[in-house]
C-alpha positions in Angstrom: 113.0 85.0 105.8 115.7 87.0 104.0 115.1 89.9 101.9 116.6 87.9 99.0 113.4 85.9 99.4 111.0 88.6 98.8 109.3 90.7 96.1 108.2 94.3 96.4 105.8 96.6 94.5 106.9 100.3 94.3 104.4 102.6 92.4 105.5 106.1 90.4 108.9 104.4 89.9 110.4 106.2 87.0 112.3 108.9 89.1 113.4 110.7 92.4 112.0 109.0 95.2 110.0 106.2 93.9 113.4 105.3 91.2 115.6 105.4 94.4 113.5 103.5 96.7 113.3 100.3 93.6 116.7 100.7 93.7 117.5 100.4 97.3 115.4 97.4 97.2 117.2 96.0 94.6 120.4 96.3 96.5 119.2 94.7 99.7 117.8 91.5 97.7 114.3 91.9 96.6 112.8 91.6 93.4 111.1 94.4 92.1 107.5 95.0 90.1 107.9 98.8 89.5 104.7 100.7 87.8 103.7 104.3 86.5 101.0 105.3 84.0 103.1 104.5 81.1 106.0 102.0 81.0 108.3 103.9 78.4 109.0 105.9 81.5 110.5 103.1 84.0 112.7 101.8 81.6 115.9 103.5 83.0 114.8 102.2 85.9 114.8 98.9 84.8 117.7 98.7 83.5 119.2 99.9 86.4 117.7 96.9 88.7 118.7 94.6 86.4 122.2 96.0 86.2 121.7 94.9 90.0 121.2 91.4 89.3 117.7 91.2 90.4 114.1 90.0 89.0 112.6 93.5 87.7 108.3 93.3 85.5 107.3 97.0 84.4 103.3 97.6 84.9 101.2 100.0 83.7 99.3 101.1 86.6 96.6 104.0 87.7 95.6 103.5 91.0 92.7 105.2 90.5 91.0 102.4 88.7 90.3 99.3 90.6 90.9 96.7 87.7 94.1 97.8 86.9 95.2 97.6 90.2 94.0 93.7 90.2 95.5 93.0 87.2 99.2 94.3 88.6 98.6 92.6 92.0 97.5 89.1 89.5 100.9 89.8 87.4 103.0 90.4 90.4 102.2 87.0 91.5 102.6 85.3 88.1 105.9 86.3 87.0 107.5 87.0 90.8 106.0 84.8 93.4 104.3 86.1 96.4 104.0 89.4 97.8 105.9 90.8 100.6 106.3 94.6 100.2 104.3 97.6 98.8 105.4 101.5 98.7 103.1 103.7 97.7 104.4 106.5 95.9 102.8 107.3 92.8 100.6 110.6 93.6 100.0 114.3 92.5 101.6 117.0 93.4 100.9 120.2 95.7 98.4 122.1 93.5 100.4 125.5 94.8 96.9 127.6 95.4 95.2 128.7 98.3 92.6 126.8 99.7 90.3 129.7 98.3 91.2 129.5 94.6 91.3 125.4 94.5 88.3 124.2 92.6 85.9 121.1 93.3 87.7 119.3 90.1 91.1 120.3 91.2 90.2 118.7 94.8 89.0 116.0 93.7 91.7 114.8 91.6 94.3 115.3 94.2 92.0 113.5 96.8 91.5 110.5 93.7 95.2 109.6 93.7 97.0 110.9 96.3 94.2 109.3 99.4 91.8 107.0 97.7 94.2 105.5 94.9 96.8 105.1 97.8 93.6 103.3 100.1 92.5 100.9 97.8 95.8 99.7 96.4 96.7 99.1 100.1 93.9 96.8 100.9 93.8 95.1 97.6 97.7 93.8 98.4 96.8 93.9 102.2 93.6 91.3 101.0 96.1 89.2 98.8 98.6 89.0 101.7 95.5 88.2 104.2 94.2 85.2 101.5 97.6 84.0 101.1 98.5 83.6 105.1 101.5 85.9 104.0 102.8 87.9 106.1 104.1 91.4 104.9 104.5 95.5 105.3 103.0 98.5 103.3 105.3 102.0 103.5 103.2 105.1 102.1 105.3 108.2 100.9 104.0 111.0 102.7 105.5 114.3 103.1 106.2 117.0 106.0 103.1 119.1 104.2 101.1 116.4 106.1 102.5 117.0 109.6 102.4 121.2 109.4 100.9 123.9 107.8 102.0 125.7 104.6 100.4 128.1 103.1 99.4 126.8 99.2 99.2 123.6 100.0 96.4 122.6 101.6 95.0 119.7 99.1 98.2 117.9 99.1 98.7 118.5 102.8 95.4 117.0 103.5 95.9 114.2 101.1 99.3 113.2 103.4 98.2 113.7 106.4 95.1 111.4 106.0 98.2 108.6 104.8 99.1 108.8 107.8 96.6 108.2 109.8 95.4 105.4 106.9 98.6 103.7 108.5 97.4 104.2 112.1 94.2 102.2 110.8 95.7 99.4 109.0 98.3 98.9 111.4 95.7 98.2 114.1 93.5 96.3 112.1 95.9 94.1 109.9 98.6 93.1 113.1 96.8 90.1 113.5 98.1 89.3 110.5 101.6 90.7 110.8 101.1 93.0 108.3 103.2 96.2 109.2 101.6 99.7 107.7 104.3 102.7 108.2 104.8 106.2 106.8 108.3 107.7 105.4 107.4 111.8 105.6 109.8 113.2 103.4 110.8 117.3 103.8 112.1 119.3 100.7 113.8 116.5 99.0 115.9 117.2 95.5 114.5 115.5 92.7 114.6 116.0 88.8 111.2 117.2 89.3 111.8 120.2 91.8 115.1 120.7 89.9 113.6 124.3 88.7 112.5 125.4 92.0 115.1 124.4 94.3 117.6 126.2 92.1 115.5 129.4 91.9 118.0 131.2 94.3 115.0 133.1 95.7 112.9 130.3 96.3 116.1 128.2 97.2 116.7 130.2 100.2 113.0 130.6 101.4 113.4 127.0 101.5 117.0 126.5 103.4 115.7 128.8 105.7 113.3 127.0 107.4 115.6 123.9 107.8 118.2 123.9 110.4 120.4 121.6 108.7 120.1 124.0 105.7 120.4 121.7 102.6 117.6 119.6 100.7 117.5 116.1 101.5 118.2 113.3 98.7 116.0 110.5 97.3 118.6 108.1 98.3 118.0 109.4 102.0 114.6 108.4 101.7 115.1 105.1 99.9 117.0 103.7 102.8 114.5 105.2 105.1 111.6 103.0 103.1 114.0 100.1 103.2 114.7 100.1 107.0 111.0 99.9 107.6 110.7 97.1 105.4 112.9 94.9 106.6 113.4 92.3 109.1 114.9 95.0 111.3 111.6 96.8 112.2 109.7 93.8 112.8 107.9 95.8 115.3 107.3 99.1 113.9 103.9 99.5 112.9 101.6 102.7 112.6 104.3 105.0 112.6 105.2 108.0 110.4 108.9 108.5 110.1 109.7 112.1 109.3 112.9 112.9 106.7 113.1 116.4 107.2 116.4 118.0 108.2 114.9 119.2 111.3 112.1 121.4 110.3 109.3 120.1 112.1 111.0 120.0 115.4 111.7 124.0 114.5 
């Protein structure tokens, strides 16, 4: 099966990574069902994917309720066919506190999206794919907070970490099925939303400093990463987390 046969889900679509990776997508053949928590917000990218010439449905979607993550997986199938590919990347960002000062509400919204949001939209599509006799592959947006230590951001850290090893889970359990679970762990990546940090020149260089290729990486970077591990190409890739982070872990 081609990619131009297949349909993917990408969650928290509207910009950086998760816009990038939809787009990517779009260019190698799939159809697209992009979500957010409000729809007037994926409209650029939309447009963009259709530009593309592909199939493109906008969903309104918080994965931290159960019924509307039935009710996108139940559209998905409507209006595109069956299900072949699922990136998680809707999820909260680092709280930047220490572990000290983060409160019980703070952790626990963090934990809701970022982990159990993430777990139980994976198994719902992983069920779907399992009913169906599809056969498929989940990619989760993690993050190099979730390999090493840095200091304000343990909650998120935490939160990625454990995506990683929900991918080492999955990918044992569901390869009977050929249902591939990987992990694309992102470093310091330039986005609209960091835009004010990463060009703090203070900040900036606290950053740069700890990469050895010294530059940010790019959403596109990480699009193609996510589009490698779902395709054809890494048919037998499973479990894995595949770090994009100009060499700062191996520092």
């Amino acid at each position: 099966m081609t990619t131009k046969d297949r349909t993917a889900i990408v969650t928290g679509a509207s910009y950086g990574i998760g816009q990038a990776t939809a787009i990517a997508l779009a260019q190698d053949g799939y159809d697209l069902a992009i979500t957010d928590l409000s729809t007037e917000t994926l409209l650029k990218t939309k447009s963009m994917i259709e530009a593309i010439g592909r199939k493109v449905i906008v969903l309104s979607l918080d994965i931290r309720e159960q019924h509307q993550i039935d009710f996108a997986l139940s559209e998905v199938q409507k209006k595109l066919g069956p299900l072949h590919v699922l990136v998680n990347n809707a999820g909260l960002p680092s709280l930047r506190k220490k572990a000290i000062e983060i409160s019980r509400e703070e952790w626990q919204s963090i934990v809701d999206v970022n982990l159990t949001g993430t777990f139980f939209m994976t198994t719902s599509f992983g069920k779907t794919l399992i009913k169906e006799n599809l056969t498929g592959c989940v990619v989760h947006i993690g993050s190099t907070h979730g390999m090493v230590g840095f200091e304000g951001a343990s909650a998120y850290g935490i939160t990625k970490a454990g995506l990683s090893h929900l991918a080492k889970m999955l990918a044992v359990e569901w390869a009977p099925f050929q249902i591939r679970v990987n992990v694309v762990a992102p470093g310091s990546t330039y986005t609209e939303s960091r835009a004010p940090s990463f060009n703090d020149p203070i900040r900036k260089e606290q950053l740069l400093s700890r990469i050895p290729m010294h530059r940010f990486g790019r959403p596109e970077e990480v699009a193609h990463a996510v589009k490698y591990l779902a395709s054809p190409e890494a048919a037998y890739i499973t479990g894995q987390t595949l770090l994009l982070d100009g060499g700062l872990t191996a520092a």
